[in-house]
C-alpha positions as CSV (number, residue, x, y, z in Angstrom):
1,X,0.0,0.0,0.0
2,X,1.7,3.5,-0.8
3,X,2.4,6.0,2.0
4,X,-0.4,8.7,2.7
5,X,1.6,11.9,2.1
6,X,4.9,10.7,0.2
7,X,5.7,8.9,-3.0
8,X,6.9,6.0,-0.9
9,X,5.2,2.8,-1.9
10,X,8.2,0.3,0.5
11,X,6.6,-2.7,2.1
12,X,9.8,-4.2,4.0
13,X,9.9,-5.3,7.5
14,X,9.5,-8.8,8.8
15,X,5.8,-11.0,9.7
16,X,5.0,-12.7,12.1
17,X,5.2,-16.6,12.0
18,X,1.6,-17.9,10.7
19,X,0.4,-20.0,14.2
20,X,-2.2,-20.5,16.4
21,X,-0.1,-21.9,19.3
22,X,2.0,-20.4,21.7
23,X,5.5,-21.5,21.4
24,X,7.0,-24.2,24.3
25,X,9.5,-22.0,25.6
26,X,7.3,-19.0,26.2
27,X,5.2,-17.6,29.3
28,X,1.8,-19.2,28.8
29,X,0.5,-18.9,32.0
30,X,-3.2,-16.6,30.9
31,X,-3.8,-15.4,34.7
32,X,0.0,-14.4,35.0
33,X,0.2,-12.6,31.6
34,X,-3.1,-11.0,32.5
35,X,-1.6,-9.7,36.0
36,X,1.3,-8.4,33.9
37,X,-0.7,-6.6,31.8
38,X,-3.1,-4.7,34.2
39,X,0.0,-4.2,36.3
40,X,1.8,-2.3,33.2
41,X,-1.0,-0.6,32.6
42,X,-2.0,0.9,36.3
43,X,1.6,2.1,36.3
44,X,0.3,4.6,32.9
45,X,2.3,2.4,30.2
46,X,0.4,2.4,26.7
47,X,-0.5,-1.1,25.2
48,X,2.3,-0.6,22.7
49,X,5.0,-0.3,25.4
50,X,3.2,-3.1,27.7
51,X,3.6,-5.4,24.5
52,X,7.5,-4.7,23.9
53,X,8.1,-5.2,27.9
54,X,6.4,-8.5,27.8
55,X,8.3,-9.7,24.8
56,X,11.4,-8.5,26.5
57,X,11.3,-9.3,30.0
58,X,8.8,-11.7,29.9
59,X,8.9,-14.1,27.4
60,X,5.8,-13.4,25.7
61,X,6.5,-13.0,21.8
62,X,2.8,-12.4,21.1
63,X,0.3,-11.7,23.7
64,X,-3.0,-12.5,21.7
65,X,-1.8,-16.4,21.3
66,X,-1.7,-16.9,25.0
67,X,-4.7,-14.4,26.2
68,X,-6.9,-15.7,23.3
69,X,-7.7,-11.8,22.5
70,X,-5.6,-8.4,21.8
71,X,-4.1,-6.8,24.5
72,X,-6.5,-3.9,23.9
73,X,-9.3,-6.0,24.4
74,X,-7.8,-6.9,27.7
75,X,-7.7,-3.5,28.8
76,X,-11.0,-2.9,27.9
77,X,-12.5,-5.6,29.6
78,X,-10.6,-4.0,32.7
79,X,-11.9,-0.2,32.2
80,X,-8.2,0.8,31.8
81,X,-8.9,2.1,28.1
82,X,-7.6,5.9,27.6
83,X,-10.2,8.8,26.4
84,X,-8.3,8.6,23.1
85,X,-6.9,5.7,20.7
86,X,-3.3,5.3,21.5
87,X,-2.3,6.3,17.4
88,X,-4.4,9.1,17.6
89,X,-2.8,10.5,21.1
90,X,0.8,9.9,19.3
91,X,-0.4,11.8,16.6
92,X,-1.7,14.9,18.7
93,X,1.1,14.8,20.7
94,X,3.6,15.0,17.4
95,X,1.2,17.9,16.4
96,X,1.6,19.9,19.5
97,X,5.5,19.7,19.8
98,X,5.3,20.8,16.0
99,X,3.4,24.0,17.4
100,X,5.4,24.7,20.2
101,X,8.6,24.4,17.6
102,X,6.6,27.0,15.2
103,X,5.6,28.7,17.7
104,X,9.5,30.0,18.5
105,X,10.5,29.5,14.6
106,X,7.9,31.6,12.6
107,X,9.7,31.1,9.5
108,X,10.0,27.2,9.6
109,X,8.5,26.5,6.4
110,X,9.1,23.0,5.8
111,X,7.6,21.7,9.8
112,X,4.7,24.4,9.1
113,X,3.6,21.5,5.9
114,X,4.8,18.8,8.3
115,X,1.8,20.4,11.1
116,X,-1.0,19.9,8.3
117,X,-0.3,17.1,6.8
118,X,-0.1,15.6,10.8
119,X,-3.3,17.3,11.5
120,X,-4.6,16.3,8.4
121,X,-4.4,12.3,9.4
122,X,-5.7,13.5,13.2
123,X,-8.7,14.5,10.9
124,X,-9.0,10.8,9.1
125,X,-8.4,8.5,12.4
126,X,-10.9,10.8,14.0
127,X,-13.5,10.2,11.2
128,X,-12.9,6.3,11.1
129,X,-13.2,6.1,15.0
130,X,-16.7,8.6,14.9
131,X,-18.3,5.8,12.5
132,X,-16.8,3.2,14.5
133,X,-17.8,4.6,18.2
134,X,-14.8,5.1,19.6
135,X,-14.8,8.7,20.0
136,X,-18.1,11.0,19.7
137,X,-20.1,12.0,17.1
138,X,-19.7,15.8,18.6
139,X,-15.4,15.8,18.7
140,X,-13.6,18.2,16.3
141,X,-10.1,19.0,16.5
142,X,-9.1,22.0,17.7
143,X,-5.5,23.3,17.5
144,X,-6.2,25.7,20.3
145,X,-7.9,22.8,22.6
146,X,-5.1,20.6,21.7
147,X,-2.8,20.8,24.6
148,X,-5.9,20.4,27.1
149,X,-6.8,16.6,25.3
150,X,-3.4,15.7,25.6
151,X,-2.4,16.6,28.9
């Protein structure tokens, strides 16, 4: 699939292995994985970072063949969901240090395009997650209200 806002159209990077199983040599303990989780989470970690920490320290490659679910699903079955989608907060927060750089470099050009094309995908996630629920039908992004969602 090509990039949204570059000519790029790469597709490298690696897969993961096709299975269903768990391998032998990993943590597989559900209730223990699940402790892990809610523990990473309390401590204000997002679901990305909890997934890296139990690959690394933990021995779970993928958290969805021992759990049976996503680790997002997890959460949410735990109330410990965020107001926002994790790729949307990264995205806001990328937007707002590009506004704080512009705000002491009035001449920037080049990160001024960089701020709208990165508000410009805030405005598609937050589209596909209106029609899908996740946020409500009344949001809008605002620049001036953006440091108030993210702090």
């Amino acid at each position: 699939m090509a990039r949204m806002h570059s000519k790029g159209k790469g597709t490298s990077g690696s897969s993961k292995p096709n299975t269903d199983v768990a391998p032998s040599w990993s943590e597989s303990d559900k209730s223990t994985v699940e402790e892990l989780i809610l523990k990473y989470a309390r401590a204000g970690h997002s679901s990305a970072k909890i997934g890296s920490m139990l690959r690394d320290m933990h021995a779970v490659p993928d958290v969805r063949l021992v759990m049976g679910e996503r680790l997002s699903k997890t959460l949410e079955r735990n109330d410990l969901t965020s107001t926002y989608p994790e790729d949307m907060m990264n995205l806001m927060r990328k937007a707002l240090s590009l506004i704080d750089h512009l705000n002491s470099n009035k001449k920037d050009l080049h990160n001024r395009r960089q701020l709208e094309l990165c508000e410009s995908r805030i405005r598609r996630l937050a589209k596909y997650y209106i029609g899908t629920g996740r946020l409500s039908s009344s949001w809008a992004y605002k620049r001036d209200q953006l440091r108030l969602m993210v702090e």
